[in-house]
One Martini backbone bead per residue (centre of mass of N, CA, C, O) as a GRO file, in nm:
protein
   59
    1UNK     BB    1   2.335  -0.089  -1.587
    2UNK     BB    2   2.114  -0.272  -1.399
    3UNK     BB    3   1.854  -0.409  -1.430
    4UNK     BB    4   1.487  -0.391  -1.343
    5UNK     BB    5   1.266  -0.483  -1.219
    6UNK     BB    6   0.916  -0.407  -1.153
    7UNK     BB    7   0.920  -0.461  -0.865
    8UNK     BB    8   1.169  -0.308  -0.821
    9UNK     BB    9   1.039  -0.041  -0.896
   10UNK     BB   10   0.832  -0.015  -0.738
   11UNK     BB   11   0.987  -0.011  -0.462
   12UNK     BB   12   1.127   0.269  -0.517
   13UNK     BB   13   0.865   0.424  -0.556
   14UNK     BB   14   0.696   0.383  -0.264
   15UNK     BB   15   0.996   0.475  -0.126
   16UNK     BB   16   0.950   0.776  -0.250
   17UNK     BB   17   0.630   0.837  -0.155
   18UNK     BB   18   0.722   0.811   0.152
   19UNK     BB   19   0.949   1.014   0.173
   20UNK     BB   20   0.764   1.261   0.072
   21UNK     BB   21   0.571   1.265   0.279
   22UNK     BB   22   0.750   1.255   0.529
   23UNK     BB   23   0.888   1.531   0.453
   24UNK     BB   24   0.587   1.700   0.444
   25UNK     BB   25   0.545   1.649   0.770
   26UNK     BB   26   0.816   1.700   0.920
   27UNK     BB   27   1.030   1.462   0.859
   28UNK     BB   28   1.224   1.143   0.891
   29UNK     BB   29   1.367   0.946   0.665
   30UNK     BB   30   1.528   0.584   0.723
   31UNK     BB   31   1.668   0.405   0.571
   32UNK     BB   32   1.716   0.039   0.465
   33UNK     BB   33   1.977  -0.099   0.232
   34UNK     BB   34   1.946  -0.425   0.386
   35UNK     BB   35   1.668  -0.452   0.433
   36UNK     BB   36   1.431  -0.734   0.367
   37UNK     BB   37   1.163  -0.570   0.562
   38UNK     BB   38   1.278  -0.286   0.614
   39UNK     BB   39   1.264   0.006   0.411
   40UNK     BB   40   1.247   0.198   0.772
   41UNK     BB   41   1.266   0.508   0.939
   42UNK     BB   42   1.062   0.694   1.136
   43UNK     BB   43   1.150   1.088   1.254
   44UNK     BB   44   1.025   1.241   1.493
   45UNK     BB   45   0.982   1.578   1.465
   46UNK     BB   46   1.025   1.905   1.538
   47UNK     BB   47   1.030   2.229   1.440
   48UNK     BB   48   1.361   2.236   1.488
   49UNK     BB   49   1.428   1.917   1.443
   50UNK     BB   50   1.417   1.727   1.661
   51UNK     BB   51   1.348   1.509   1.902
   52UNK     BB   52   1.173   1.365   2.103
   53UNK     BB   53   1.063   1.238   2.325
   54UNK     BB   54   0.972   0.942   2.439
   55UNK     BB   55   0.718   0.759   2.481
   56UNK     BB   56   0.647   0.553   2.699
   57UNK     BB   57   0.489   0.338   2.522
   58UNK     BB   58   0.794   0.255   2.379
   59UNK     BB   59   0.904   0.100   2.661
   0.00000   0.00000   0.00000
């Protein structure tokens, strides 16, 4: 197995911070194991599961 670097080790902490709150608010978090600038997408859905209709403003 390939060491991780200190920074690699903190960011895949920080990754795994960010999806534990965010799942934790009942939402979806979607890694991007590919982008090296963004490293995910927050999923807003309801308490059913689903996502909502986007708000206009996001338009």
């Amino acid at each position: 197995m390939p060491q991780r670097s200190v920074q690699q080790r903190a960011g895949y902490r920080g990754e795994a911070f960010v999806d534990k709150a965010v799942s934790d608010a009942g939402h979806v978090w979607n890694d991007t194991k590919r982008d090296f600038t963004v490293d995910g997408q927050i999923e807003f859905v309801d308490s059913t599961g689903k996502s909502p209709v986007s708000p206009s403003w996001l338009k």
